[in-house]
ZAFI-584664 format. One record per residue (C-alpha): y, x, z; residue in three letters. Coordinates in steps of 0.25 Angstrom, whole numbers, plus 5000, padded with zeros to 4 digits. Layout:
# residues N
YXZALA ...
//
This chain:
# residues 489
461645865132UNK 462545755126UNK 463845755131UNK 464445645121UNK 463545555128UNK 464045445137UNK 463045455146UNK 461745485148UNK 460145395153UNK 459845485165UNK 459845445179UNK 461145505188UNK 461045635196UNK 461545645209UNK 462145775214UNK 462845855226UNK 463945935224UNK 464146075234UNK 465546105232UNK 466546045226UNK 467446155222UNK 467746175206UNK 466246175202UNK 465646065211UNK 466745975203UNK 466546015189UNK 464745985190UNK 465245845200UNK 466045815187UNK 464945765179UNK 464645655190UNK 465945615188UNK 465845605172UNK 464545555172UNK 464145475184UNK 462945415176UNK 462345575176UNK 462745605190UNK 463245585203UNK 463745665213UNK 463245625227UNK 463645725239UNK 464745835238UNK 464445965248UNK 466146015250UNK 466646095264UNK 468146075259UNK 468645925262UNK 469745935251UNK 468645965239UNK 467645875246UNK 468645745245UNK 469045785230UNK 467745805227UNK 467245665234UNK 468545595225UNK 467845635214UNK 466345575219UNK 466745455228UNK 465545415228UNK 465045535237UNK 464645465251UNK 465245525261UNK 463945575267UNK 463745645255UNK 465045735256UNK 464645875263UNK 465546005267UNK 464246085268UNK 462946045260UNK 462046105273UNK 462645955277UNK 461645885270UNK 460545985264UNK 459545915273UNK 460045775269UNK 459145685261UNK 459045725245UNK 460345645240UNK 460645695227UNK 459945755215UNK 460645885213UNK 461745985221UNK 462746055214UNK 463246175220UNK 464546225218UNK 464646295232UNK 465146445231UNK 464246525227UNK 463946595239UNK 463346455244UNK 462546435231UNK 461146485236UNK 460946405250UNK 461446285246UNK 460546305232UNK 459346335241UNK 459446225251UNK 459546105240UNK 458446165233UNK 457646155244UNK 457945995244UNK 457845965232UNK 459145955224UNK 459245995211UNK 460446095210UNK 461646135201UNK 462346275207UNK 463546335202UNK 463446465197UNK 463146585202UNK 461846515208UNK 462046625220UNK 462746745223UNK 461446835228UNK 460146855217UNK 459346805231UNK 459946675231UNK 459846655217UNK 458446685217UNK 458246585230UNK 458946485223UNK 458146485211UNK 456946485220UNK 457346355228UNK 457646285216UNK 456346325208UNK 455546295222UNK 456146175224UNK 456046115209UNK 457446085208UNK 458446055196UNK 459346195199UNK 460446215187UNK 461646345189UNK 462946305183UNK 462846425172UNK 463846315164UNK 463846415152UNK 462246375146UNK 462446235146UNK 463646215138UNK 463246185122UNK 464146315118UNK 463046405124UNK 461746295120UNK 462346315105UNK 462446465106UNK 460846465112UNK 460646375100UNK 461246475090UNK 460546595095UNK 459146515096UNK 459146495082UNK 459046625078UNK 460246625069UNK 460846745076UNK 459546825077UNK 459046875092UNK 460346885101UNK 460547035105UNK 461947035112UNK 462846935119UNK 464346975122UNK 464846895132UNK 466246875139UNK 466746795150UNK 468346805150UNK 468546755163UNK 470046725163UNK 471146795172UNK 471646685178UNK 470146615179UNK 469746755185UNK 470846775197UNK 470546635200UNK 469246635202UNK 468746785205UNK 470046855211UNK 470746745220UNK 469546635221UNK 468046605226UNK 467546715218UNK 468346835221UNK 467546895231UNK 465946945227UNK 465846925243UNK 466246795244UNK 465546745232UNK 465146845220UNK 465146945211UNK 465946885199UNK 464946905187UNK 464046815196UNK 465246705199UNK 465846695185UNK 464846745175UNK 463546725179UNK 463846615170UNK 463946725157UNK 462746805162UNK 461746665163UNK 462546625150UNK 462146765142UNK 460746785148UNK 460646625145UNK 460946655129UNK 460246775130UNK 459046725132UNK 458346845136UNK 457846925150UNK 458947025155UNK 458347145157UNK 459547245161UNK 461047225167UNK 462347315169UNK 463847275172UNK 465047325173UNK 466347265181UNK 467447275193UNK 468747215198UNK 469547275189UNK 470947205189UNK 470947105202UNK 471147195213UNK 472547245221UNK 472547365215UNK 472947285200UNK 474047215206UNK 475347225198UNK 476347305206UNK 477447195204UNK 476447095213UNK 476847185226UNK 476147135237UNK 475947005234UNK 474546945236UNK 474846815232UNK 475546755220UNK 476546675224UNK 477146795230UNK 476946875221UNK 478146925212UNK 477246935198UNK 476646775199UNK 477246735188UNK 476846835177UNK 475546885185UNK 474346825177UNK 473646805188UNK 474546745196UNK 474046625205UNK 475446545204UNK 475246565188UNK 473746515188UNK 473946405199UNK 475246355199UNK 475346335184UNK 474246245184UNK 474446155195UNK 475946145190UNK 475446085178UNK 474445995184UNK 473146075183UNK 472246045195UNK 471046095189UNK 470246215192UNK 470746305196UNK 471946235203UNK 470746155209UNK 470046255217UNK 471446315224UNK 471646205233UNK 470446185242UNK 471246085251UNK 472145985244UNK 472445935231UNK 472846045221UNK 474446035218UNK 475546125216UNK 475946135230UNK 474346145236UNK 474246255223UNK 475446345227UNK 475146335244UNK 473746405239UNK 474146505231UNK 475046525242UNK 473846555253UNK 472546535246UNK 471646635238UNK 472046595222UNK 473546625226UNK 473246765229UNK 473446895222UNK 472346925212UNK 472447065217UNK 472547025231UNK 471346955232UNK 469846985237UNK 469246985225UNK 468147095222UNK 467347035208UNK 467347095195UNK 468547035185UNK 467747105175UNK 466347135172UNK 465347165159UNK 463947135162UNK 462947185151UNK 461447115150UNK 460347175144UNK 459147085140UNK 457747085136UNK 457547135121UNK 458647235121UNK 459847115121UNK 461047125128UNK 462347065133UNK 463547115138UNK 464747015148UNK 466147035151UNK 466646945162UNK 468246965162UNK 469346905170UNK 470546955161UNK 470646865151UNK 471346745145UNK 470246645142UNK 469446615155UNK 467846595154UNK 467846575139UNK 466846665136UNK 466546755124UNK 464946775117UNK 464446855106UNK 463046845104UNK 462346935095UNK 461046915087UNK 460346985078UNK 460646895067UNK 462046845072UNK 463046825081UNK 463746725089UNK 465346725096UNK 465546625106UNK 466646595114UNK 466246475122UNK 466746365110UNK 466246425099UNK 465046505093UNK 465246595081UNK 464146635075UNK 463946735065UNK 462646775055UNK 462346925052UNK 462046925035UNK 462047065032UNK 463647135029UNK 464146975030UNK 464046895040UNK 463846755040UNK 464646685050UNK 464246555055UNK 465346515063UNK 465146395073UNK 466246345082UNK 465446275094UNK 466446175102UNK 465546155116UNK 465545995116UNK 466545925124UNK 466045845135UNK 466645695135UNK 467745665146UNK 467145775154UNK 468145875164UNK 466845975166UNK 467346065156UNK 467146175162UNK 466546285153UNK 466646215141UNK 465946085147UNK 464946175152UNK 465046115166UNK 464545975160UNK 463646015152UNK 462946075166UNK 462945975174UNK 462645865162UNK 461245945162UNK 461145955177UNK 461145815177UNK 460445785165UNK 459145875171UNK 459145815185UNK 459245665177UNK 458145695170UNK 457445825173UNK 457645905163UNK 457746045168UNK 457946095154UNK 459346055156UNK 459646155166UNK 459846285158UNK 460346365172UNK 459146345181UNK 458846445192UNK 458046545184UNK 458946545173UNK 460146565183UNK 459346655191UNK 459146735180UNK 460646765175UNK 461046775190UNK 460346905193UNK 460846965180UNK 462246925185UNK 461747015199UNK 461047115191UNK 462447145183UNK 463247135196UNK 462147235203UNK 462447325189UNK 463947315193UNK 463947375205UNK 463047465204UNK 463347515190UNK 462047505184UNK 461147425175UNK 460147335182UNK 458747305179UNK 458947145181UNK 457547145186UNK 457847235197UNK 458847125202UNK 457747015202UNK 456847095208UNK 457747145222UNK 458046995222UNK 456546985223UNK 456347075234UNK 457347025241UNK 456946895243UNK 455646935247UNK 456147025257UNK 456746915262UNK 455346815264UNK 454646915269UNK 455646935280UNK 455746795282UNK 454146765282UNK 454146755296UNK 455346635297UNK 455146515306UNK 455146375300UNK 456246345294UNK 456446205299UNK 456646275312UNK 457846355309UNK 459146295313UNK 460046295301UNK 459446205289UNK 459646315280UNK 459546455283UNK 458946585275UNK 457446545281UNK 457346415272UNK 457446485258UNK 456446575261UNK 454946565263UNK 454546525279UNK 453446545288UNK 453546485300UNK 453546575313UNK 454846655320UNK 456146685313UNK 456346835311UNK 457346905320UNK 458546895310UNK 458446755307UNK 458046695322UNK 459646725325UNK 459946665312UNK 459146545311UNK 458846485325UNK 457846395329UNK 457946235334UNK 457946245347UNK 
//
């Protein structure tokens, strides 16, 4: 990747975007910077508001191309080269399946699902059906983590034995997102090690470099919950009744109201208003009835605010993470990497890096800047948004699949670690990560045998239903999905 280039000699890639919340902007951004490289061609959007900003950005999106549900044109002739889906995560794995299955290559926000089944059938469709699949784990592709693979393929650290890993999630970032927002609630969407650091368990198992062999974790709701809630709050259960909103750190006035009142409409002022444009007024009426305005320890959440995962892999190595929402800095995460000849500190800018010589060691010190990408707004994880989508594109422009460092497999393989230290959680025990792989296994067969005897698919009256991911013969629908799926008349 060059990103100082003006441009590149490759053809333009033409994609569809499901969603068009926070993320579904951020990957449609690099059509805008670059519409040489690429070219968004449908949009798939159920709220009118985030469909019309979203079509002001991509005029040239015909209206026949604009969707509130993408079951709307499934079935429609192949008119882009790629979807990227940035749906909620619950409605990952259908929609992942059903373009698979017609061909288009995919790009799908992470977690790739929220079940090990539907990870494991989305892999499948994308392997069966030979398409272009990439899971937005941001973190590999940026030149800060290439340089530290670069560093430890050398050897000038030795073997790497340990990674310490921490992801401070930020307070204010945490309450946001994971207390009063879409992932509050495990029912709703998921468990929060999956939602916010899948990223940090792909990112170690990536550096890594070696098979995991064995899993345990540790964590809980520890501080967001009613019965934390300072005594001087009362019975408030939103902010701007509450008698402490001016000094309370998570108070939604402080975080919201200060922004907008300076101007800031980007995330995450963007994502409170769903209906109108984001201003002081539209900002206060929400806060006044919609979820970011309520009490942090009002609200529905049940995800851990804290939680330590530690990794063993093949060879006697470990790791060990720490996922925390009380701190200052937000997502600006801290690495040590031990070796047996050395060490490296990271801290997402810079790589220290230090050389064992006996009683003194020799510290070679390199400050790493990640390269700044020109005139670009995706900044997002130290521009590791762009560098993403910039090889997306570049390897459905030319075919080069080694540009994709977070296919299905390599995704499908950190996910279940991410299940396996969730099942390790719960039920306070170390897991055998096999052991996840394999009930994945011999539930999905369960699930053909019992549905060996399905009718033809083509005969079942909803164009998508759990009959066509599966393996068919034709003949009569069992009892439990003749109600559920039934025939053209």
């Amino acid at each position: 990747m060059d990103p100082s280039s003006d441009c590149k000699t490759q053809r333009t890639v033409s994609f569809i975007v499901l969603g068009a919340g926070n993320r579904g902007n951020v990957y449609a951004q690099y059509a805008i910077e670059n519409p040489q490289l690429a070219k968004v061609v449908g949009i798939v959007e159920p709220s009118a508001y985030r469909m019309k900003q979203f079509v002001k950005k991509h005029p040239h999106i015909s209206a026949e191309n604009q969707f509130k549900d993408w079951r709307e044109m499934i079935n429609r002739e192949k008119f882009a080269d790629a979807v990227v889906i940035a749906t909620p995560d619950a409605q990952h794995a259908e929609a992942a399946v059903a373009f698979a299955k017609r061909k288009y290559n995919i790009l799908i926000e992470k977690p790739m699902a929220i079940t090990p089944e539907d990870c494991v059938r989305i892999t499948e469709a994308a392997n069966e059906n030979g398409v272009l699949f990439c899971v937005c784990h941001v973190l590999r592709y940026t030149p800060y983590t290439q340089k530290i693979k670069e560093i430890i393929n050398s050897g000038v650290i030795g073997e790497v034995v340990h990674i310490q890993h921490l992801e401070p999630v930020g307070q204010w970032h945490f309450a946001h997102s994971y207390v009063r927002g879409n992932w509050r609630n495990e029912s709703e969407s998921t468990f929060s090690l999956m939602a916010k650091s899948c990223h940090d368990i792909d990112w170690i198992h990536y550096i890594m470099g070696a098979p995991c062999t064995k899993i345990s974790s540790f964590g809980s709701l520890a501080h967001f919950k009613k019965s934390s809630k300072p005594k001087a709050a009362g019975n408030a259960t939103r902010c701007y009744e509450c008698a402490i909103n001016k000094t309370c750190p998570y108070s939604a006035n402080r975080i919201y109201l200060e922004m907008i009142q300076k101007g800031d409409t980007s995330w995450p002022i963007d994502v409170i208003t769903t209906t109108v444009e984001p201003d002081i007024e539209s900002v206060a009426e929400e806060l006044k009835t919609g979820p970011y305005g309520r009490c942090v320890y009002e609200c529905d959440n049940d995800v851990c605010d804290n939680q330590v995962v530690n990794i063993e892999f093949e060879g006697g190595k470990s790791a060990s993470f720490s996922m925390i929402a009380f701190t200052k800095e937000l997502s600006v995460r801290k690495t040590r990497i031990h070796g047996t000849l050395g060490q490296l500190e990271c801290d997402g800018n810079s790589i220290k890096q230090t050389i064992f010589d006996g009683c003194e060691n020799k510290e070679a010190v390199q400050t790493f800047t990640p390269t700044v990408v020109k005139d670009s707004k995706m900044h997002g994880h130290n521009y590791a948004d762009w560098y993403l989508m910039d090889s997306f594109v570049t390897a459905l422009a030319t075919g080069d699949k080694s540009k994709i460092l977070s296919g299905p497999e390599e995704t499908l393989e950190s996910h279940l670690l991410v299940f396996s230290a969730e099942q390790s959680r719960k039920n306070k025990a170390v897991v055998d990560v096999s052991d996840i792989a394999k009930a994945v296994h011999v539930k999905q067969e369960k699930e053909v045998e019992e549905l060996k005897s399905c009718y033809n698919p083509s005969l079942c009256s909803k164009t998508l239903c759990k009959c066509t991911q599966l393996p068919h013969e034709t003949g009569q629908a069992p009892a439990g999905l003749a109600a559920e799926h039934p025939l053209r008349s």
